[in-house]
CHARMM-style PDB file with segment names, atoms N, HN, CA, C and O in Angstrom:
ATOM      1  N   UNK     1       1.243 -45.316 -95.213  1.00  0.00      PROA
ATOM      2  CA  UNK     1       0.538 -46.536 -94.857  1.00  0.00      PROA
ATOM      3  C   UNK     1      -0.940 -46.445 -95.222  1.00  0.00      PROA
ATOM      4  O   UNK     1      -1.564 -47.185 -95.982  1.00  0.00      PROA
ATOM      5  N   UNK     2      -1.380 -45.387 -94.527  1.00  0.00      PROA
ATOM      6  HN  UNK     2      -0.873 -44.786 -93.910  1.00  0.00      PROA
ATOM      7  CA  UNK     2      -2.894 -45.503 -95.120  1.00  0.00      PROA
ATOM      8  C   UNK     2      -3.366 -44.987 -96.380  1.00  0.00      PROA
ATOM      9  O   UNK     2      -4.580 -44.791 -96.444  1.00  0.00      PROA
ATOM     10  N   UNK     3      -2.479 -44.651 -97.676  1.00  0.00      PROA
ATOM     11  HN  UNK     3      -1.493 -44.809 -97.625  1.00  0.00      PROA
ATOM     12  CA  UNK     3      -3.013 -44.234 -99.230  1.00  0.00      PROA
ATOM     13  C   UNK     3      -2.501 -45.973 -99.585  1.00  0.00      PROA
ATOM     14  O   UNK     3      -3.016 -46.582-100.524  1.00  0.00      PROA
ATOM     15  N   UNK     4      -1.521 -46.558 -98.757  1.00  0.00      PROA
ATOM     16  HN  UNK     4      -1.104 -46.064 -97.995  1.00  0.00      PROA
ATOM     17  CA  UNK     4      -1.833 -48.376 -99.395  1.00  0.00      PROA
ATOM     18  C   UNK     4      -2.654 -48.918 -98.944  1.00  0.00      PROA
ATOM     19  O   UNK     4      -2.987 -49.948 -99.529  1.00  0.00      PROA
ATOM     20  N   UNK     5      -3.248 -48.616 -97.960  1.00  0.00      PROA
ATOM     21  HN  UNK     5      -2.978 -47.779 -97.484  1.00  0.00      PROA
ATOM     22  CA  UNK     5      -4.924 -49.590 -97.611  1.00  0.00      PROA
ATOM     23  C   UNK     5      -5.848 -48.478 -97.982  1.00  0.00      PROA
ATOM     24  O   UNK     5      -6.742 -48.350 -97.146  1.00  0.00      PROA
ATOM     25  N   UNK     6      -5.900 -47.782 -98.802  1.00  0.00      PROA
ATOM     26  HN  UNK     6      -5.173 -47.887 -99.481  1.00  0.00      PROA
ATOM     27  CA  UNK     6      -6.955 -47.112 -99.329  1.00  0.00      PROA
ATOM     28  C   UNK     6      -6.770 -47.315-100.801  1.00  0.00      PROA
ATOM     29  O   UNK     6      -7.577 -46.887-101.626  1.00  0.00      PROA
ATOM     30  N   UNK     7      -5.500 -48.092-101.158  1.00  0.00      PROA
ATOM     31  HN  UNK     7      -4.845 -48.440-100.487  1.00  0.00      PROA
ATOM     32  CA  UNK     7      -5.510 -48.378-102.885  1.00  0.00      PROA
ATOM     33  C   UNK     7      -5.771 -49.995-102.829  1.00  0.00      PROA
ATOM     34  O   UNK     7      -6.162 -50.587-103.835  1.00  0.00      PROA
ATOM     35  N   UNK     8      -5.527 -50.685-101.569  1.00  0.00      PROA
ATOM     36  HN  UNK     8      -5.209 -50.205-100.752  1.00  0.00      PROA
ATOM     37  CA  UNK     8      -5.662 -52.109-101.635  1.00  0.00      PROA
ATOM     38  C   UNK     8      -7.250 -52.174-101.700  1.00  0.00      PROA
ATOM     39  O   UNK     8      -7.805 -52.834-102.577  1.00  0.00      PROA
ATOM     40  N   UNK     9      -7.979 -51.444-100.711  1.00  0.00      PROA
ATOM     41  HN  UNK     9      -7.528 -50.907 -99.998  1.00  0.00      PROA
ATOM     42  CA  UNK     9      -9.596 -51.218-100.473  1.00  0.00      PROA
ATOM     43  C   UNK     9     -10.000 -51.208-102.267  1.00  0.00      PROA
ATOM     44  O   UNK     9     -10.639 -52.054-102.893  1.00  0.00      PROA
ATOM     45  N   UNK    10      -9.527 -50.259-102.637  1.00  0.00      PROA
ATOM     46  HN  UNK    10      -9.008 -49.572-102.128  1.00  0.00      PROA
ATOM     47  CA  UNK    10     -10.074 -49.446-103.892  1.00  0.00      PROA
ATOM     48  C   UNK    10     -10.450 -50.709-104.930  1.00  0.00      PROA
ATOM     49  O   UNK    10     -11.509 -51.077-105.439  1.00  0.00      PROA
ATOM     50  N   UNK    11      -8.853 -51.267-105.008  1.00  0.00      PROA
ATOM     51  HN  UNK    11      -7.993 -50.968-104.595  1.00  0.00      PROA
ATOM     52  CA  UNK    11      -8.527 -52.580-106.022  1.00  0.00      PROA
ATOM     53  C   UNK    11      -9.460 -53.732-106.017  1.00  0.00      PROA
ATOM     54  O   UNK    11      -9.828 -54.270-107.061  1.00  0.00      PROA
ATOM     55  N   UNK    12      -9.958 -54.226-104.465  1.00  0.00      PROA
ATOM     56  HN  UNK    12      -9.659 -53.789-103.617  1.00  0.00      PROA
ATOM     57  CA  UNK    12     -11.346 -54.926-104.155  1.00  0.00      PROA
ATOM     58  C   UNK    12     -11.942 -54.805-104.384  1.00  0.00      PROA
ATOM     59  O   UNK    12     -12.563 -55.666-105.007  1.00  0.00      PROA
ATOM     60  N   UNK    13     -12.472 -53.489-104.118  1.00  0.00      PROA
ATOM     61  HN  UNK    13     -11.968 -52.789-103.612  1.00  0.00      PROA
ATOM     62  CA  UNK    13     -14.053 -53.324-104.800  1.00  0.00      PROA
ATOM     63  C   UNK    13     -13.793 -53.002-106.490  1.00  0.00      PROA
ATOM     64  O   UNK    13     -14.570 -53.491-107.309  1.00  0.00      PROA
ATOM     65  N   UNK    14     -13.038 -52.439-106.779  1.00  0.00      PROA
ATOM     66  HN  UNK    14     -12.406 -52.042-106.113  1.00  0.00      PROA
ATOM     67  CA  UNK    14     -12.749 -53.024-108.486  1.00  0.00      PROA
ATOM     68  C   UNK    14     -12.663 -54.175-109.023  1.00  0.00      PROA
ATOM     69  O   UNK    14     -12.714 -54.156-110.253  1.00  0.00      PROA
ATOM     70  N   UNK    15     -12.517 -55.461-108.398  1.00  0.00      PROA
ATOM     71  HN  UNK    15     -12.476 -55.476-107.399  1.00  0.00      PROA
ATOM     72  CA  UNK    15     -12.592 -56.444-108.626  1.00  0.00      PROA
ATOM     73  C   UNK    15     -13.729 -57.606-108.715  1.00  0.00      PROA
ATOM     74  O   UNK    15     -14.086 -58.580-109.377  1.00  0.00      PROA
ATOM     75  N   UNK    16     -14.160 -56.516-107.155  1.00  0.00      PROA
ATOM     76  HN  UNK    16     -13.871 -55.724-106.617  1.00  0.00      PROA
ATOM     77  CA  UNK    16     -15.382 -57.145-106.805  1.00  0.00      PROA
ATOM     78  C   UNK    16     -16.531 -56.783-107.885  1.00  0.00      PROA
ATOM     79  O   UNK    16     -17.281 -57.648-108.336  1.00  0.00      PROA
ATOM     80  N   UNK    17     -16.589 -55.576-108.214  1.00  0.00      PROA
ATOM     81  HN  UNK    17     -15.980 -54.872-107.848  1.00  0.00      PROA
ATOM     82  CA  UNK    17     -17.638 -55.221-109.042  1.00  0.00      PROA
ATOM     83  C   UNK    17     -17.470 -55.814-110.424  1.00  0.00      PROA
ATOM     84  O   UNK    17     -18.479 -56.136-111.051  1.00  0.00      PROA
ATOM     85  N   UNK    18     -16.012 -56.016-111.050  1.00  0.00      PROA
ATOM     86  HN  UNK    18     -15.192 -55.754-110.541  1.00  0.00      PROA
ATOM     87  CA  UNK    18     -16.060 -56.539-112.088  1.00  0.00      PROA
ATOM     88  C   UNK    18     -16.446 -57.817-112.427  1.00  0.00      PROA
ATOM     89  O   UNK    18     -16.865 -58.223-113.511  1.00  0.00      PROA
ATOM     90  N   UNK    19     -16.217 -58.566-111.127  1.00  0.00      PROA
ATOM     91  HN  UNK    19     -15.876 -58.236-110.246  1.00  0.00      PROA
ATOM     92  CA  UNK    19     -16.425 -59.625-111.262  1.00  0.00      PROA
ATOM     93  C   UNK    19     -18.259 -60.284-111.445  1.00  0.00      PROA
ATOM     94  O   UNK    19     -18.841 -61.259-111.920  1.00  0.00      PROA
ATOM     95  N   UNK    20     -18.494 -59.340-110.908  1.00  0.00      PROA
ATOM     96  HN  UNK    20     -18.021 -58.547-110.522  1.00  0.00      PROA
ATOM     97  CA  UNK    20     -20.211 -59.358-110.808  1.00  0.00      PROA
ATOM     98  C   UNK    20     -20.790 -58.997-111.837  1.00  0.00      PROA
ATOM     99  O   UNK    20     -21.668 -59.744-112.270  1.00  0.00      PROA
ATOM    100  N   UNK    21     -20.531 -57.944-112.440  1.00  0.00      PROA
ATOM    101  HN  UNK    21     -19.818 -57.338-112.088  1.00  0.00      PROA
ATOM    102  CA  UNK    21     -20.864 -57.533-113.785  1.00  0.00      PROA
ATOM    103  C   UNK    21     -20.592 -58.493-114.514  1.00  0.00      PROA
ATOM    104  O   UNK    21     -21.717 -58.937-114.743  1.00  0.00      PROA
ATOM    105  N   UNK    22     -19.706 -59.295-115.182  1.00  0.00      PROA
ATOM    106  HN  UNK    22     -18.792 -58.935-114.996  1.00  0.00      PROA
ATOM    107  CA  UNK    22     -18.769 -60.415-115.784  1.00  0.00      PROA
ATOM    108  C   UNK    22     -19.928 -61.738-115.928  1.00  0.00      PROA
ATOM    109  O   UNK    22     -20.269 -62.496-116.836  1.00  0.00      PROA
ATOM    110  N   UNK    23     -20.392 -61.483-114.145  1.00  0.00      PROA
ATOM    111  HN  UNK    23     -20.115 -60.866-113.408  1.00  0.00      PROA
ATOM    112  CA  UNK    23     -20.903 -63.187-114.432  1.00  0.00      PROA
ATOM    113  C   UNK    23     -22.711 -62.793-114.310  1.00  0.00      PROA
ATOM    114  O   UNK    23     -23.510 -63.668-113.975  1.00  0.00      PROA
ATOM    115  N   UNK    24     -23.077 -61.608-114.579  1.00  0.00      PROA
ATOM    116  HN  UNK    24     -22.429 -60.897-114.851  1.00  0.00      PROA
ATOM    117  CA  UNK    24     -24.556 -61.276-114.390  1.00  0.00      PROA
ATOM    118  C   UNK    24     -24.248 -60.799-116.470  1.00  0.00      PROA
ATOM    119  O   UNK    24     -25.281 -61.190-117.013  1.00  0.00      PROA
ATOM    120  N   UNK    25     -23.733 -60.464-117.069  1.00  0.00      PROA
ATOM    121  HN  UNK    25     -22.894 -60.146-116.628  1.00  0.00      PROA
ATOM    122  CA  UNK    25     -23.445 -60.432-118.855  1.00  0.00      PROA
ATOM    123  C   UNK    25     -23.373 -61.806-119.328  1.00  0.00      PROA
ATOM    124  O   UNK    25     -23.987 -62.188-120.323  1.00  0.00      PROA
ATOM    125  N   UNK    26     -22.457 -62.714-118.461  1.00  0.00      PROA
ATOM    126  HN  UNK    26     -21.958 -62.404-117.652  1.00  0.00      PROA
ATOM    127  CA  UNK    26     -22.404 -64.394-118.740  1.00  0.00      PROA
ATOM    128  C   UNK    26     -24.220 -64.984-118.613  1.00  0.00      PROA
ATOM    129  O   UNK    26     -24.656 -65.583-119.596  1.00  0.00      PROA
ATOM    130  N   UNK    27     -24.798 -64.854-117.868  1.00  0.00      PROA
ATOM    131  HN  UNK    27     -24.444 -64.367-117.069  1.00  0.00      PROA
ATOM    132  CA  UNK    27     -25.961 -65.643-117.696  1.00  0.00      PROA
ATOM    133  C   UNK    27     -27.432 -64.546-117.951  1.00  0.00      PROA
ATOM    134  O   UNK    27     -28.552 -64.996-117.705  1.00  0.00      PROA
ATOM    135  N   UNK    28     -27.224 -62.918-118.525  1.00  0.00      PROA
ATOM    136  HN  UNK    28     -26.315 -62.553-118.724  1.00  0.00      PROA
ATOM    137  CA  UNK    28     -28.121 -62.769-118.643  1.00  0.00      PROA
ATOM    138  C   UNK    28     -29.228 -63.073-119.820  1.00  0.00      PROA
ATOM    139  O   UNK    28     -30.219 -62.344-119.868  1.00  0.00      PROA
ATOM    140  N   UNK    29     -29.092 -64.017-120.660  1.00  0.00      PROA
ATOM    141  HN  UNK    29     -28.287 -64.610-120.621  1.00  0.00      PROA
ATOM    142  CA  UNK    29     -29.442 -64.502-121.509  1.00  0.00      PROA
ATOM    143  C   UNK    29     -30.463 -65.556-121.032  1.00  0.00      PROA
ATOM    144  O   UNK    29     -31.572 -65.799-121.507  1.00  0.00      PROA
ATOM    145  N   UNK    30     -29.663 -66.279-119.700  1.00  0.00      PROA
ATOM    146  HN  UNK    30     -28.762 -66.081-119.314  1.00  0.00      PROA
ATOM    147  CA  UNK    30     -31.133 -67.092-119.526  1.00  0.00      PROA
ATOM    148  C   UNK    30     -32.530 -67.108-118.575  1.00  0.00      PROA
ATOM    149  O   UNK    30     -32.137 -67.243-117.416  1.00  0.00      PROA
ATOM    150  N   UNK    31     -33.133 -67.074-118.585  1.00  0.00      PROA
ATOM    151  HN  UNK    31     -33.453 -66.964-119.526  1.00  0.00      PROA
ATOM    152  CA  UNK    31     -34.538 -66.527-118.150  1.00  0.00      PROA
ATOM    153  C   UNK    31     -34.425 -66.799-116.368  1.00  0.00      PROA
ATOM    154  O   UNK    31     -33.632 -67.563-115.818  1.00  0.00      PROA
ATOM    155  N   UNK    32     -35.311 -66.059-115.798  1.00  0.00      PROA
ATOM    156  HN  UNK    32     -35.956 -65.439-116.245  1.00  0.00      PROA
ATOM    157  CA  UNK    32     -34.787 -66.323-114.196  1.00  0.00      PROA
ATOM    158  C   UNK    32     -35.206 -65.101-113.604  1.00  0.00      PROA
ATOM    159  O   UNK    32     -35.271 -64.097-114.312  1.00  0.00      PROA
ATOM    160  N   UNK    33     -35.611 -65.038-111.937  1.00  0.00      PROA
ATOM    161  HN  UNK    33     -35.558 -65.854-111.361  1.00  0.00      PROA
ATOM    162  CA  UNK    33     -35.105 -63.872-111.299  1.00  0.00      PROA
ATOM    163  C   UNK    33     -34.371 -62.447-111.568  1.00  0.00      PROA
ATOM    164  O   UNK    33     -33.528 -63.303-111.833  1.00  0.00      PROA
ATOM    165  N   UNK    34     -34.110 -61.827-111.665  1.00  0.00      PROA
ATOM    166  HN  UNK    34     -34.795 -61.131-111.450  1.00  0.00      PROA
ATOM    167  CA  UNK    34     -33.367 -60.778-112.237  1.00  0.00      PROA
ATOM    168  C   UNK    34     -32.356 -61.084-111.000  1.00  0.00      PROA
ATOM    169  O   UNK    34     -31.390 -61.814-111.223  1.00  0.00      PROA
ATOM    170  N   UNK    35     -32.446 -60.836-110.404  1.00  0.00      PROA
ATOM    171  HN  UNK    35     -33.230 -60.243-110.223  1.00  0.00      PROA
ATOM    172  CA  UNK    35     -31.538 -61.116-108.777  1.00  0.00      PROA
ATOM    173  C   UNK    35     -30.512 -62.097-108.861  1.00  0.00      PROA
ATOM    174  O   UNK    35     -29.370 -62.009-108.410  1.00  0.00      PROA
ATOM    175  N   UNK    36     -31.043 -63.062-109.498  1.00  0.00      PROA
ATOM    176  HN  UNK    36     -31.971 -63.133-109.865  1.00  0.00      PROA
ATOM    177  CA  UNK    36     -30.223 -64.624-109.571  1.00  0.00      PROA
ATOM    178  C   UNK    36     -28.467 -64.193-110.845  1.00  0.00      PROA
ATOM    179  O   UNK    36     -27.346 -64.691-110.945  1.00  0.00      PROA
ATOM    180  N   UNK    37     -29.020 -63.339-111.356  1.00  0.00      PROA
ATOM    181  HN  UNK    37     -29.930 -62.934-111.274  1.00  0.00      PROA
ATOM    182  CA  UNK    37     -27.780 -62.991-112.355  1.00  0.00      PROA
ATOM    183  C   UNK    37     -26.627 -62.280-111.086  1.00  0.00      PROA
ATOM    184  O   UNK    37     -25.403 -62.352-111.192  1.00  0.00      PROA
ATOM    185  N   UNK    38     -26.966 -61.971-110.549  1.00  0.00      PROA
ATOM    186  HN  UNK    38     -27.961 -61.913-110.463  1.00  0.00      PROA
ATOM    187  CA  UNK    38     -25.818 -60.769-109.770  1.00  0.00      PROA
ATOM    188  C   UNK    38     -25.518 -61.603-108.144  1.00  0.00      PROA
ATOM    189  O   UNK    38     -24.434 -61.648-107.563  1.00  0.00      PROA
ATOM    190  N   UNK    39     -26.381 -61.998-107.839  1.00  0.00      PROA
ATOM    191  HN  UNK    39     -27.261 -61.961-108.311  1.00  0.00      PROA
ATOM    192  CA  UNK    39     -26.138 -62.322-106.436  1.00  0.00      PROA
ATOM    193  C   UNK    39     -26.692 -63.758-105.607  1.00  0.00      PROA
ATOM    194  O   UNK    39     -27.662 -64.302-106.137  1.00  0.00      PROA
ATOM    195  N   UNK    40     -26.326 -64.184-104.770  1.00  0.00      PROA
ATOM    196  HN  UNK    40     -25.538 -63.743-104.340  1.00  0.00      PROA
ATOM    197  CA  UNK    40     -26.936 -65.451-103.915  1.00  0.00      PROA
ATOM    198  C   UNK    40     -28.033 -65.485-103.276  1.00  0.00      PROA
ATOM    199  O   UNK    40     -28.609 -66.510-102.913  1.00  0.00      PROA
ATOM    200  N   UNK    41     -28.453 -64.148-103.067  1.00  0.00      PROA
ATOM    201  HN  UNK    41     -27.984 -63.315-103.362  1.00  0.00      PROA
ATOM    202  CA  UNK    41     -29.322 -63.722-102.399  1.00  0.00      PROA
ATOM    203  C   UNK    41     -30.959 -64.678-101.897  1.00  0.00      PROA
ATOM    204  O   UNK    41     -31.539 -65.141-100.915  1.00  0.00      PROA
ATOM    205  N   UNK    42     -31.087 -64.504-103.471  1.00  0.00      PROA
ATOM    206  HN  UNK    42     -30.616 -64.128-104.269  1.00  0.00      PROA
ATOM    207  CA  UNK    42     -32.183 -65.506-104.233  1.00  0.00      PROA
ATOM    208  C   UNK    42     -32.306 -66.439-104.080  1.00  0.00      PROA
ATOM    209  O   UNK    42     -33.427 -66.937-104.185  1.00  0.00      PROA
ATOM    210  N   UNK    43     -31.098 -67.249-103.714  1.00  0.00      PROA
ATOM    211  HN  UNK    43     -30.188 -66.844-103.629  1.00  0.00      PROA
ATOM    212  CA  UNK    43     -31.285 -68.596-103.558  1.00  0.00      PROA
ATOM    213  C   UNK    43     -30.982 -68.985-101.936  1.00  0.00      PROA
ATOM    214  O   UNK    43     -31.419 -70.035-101.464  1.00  0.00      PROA
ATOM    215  N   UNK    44     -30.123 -67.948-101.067  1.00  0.00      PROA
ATOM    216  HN  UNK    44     -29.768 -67.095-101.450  1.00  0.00      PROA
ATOM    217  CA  UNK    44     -30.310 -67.751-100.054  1.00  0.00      PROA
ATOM    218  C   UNK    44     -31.804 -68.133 -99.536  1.00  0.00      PROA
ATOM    219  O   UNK    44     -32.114 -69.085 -98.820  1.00  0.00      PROA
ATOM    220  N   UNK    45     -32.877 -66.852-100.249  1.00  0.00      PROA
ATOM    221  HN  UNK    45     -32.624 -66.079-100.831  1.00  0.00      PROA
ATOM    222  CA  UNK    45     -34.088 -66.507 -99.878  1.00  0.00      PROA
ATOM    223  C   UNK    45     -34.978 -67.902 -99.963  1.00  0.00      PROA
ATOM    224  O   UNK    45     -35.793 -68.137 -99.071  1.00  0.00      PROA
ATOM    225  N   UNK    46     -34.823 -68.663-100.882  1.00  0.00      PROA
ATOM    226  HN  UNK    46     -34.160 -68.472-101.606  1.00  0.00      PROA
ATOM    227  CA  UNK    46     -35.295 -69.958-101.172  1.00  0.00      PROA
ATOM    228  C   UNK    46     -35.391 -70.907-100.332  1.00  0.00      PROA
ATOM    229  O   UNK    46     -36.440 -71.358 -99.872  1.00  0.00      PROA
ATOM    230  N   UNK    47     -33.935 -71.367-100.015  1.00  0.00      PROA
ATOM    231  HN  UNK    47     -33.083 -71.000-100.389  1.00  0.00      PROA
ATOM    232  CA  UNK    47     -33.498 -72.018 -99.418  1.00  0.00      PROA
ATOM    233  C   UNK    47     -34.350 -72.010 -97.965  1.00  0.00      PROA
ATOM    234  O   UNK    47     -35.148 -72.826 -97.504  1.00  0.00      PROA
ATOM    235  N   UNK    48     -33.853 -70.775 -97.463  1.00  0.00      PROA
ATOM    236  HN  UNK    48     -33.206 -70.112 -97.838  1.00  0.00      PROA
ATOM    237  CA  UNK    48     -34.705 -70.276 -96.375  1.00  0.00      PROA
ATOM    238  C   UNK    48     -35.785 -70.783 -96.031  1.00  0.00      PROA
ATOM    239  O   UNK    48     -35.943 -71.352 -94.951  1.00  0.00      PROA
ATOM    240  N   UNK    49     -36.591 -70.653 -96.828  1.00  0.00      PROA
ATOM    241  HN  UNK    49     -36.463 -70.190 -97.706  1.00  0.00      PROA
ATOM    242  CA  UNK    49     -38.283 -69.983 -96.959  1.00  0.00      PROA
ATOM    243  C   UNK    49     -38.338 -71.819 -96.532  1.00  0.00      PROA
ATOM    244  O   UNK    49     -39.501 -71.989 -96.163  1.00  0.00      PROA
ATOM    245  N   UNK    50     -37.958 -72.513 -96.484  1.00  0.00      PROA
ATOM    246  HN  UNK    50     -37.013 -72.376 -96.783  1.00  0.00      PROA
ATOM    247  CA  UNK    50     -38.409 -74.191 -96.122  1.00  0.00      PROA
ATOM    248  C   UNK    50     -39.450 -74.853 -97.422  1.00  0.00      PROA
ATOM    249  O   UNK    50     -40.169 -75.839 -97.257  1.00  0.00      PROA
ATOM    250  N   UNK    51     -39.338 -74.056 -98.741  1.00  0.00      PROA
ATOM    251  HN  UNK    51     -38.755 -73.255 -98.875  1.00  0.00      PROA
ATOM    252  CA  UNK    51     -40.164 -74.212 -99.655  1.00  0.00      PROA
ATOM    253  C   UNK    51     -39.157 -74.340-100.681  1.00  0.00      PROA
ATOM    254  O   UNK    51     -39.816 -74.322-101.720  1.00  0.00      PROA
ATOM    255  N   UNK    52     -38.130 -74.440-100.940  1.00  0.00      PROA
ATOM    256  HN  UNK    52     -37.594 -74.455-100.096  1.00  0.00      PROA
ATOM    257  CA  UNK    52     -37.314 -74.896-102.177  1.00  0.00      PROA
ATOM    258  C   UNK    52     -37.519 -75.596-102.892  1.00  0.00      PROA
ATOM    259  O   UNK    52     -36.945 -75.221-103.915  1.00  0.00      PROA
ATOM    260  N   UNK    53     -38.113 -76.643-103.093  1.00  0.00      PROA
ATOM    261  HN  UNK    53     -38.579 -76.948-102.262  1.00  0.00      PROA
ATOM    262  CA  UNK    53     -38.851 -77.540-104.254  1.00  0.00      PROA
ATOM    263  C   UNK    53     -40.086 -76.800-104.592  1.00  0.00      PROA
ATOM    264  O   UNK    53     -40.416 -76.812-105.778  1.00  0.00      PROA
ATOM    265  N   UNK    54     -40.400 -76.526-104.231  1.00  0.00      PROA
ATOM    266  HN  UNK    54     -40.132 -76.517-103.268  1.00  0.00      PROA
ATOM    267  CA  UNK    54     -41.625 -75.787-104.138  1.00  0.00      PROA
ATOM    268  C   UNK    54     -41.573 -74.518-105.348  1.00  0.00      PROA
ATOM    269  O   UNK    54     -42.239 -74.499-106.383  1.00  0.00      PROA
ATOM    270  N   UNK    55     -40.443 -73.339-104.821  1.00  0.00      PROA
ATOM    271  HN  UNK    55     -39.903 -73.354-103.980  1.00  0.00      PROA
ATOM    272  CA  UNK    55     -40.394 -72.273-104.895  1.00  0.00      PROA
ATOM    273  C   UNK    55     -39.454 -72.845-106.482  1.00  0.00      PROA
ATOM    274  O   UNK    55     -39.988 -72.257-107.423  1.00  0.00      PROA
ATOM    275  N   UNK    56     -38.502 -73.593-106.905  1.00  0.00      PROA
ATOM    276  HN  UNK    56     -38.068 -74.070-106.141  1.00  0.00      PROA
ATOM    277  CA  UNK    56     -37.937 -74.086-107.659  1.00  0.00      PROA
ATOM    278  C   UNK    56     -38.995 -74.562-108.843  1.00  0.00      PROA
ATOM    279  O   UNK    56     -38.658 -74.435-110.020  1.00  0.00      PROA
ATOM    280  N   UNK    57     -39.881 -74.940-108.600  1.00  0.00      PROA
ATOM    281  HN  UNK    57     -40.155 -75.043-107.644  1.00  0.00      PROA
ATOM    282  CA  UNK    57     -41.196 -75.434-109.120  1.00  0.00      PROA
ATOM    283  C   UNK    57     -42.035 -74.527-110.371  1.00  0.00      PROA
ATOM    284  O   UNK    57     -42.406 -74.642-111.539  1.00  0.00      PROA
ATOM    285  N   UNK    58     -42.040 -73.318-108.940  1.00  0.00      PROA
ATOM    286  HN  UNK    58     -41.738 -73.225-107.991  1.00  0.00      PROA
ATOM    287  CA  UNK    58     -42.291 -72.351-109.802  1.00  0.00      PROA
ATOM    288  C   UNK    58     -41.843 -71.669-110.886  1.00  0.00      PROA
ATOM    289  O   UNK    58     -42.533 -71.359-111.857  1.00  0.00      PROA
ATOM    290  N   UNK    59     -40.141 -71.320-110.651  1.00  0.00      PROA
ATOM    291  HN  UNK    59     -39.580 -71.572-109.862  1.00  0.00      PROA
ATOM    292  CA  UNK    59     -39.358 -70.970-111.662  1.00  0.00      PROA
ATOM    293  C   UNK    59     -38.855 -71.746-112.362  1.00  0.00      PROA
ATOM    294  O   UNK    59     -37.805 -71.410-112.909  1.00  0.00      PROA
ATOM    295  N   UNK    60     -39.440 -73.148-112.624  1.00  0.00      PROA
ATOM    296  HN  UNK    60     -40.294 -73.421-112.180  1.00  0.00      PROA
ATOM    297  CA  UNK    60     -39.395 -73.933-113.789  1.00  0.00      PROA
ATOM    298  C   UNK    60     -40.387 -73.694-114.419  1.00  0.00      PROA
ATOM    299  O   UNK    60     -40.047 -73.203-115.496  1.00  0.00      PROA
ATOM    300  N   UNK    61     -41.490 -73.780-114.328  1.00  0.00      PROA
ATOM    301  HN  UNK    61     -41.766 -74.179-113.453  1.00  0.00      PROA
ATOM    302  CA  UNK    61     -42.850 -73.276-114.873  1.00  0.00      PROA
ATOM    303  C   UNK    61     -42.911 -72.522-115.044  1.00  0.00      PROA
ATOM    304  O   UNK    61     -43.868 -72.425-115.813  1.00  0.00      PROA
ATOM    305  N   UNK    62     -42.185 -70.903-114.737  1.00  0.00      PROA
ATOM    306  HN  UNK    62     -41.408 -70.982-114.113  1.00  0.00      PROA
ATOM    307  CA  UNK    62     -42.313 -69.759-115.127  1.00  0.00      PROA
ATOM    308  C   UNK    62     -41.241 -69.295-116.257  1.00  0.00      PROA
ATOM    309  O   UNK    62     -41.589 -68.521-117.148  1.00  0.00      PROA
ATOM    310  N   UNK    63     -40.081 -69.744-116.184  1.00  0.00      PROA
ATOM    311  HN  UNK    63     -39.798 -70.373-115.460  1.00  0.00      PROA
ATOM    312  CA  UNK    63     -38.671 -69.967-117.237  1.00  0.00      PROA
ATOM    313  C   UNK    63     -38.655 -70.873-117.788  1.00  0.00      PROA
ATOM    314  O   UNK    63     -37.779 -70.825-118.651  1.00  0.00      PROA
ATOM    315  N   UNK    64     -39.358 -72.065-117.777  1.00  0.00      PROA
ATOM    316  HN  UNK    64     -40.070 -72.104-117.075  1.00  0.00      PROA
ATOM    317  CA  UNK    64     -38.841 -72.612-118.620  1.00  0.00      PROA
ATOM    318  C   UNK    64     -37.164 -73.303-118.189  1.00  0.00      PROA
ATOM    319  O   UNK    64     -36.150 -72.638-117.974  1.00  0.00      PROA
ATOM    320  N   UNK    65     -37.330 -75.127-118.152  1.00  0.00      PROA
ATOM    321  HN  UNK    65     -38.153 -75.667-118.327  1.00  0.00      PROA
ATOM    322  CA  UNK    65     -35.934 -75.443-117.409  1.00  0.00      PROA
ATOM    323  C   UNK    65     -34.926 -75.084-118.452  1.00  0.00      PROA
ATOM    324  O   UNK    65     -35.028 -74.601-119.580  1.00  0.00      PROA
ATOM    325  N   UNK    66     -33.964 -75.458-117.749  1.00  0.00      PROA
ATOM    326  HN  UNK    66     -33.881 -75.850-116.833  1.00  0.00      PROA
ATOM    327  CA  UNK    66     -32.564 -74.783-118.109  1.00  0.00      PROA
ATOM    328  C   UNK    66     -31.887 -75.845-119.221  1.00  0.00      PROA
ATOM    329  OT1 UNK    66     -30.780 -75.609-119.706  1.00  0.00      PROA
TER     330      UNK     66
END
């Protein structure tokens, strides 16, 4: 029982990581955060901050829109 929830575990995070890698190779081409390729984090942090137009503002002016 527990070498199948230690190969089901395993298979997740193989998936999980591939999948991240996959879509941070898909979009690292366009200018941005470094953060914004791999994770939500970033836009989490944005969102947050009660400055999102704001903070959005900036990384148009700094990248260049999309």
């Amino acid at each position: 029982m527990l070498p199948a929830i230690a190969v089901a575990i395993g298979a997740l995070v193989i998936f999980v990581l591939a999948r991240t890698c996959r879509q941070y190779y898909a979009l690292k081409e366009f200018g941005g955060p470094w953060s914004s390729g791999f994770s939500r984090l970033w836009l989490l942090w944005a969102n947050g901050c009660g400055r999102m137009n704001l903070v959005f503002t900036q990384v148009n002016d700094k990248y260049g829109k999309l």
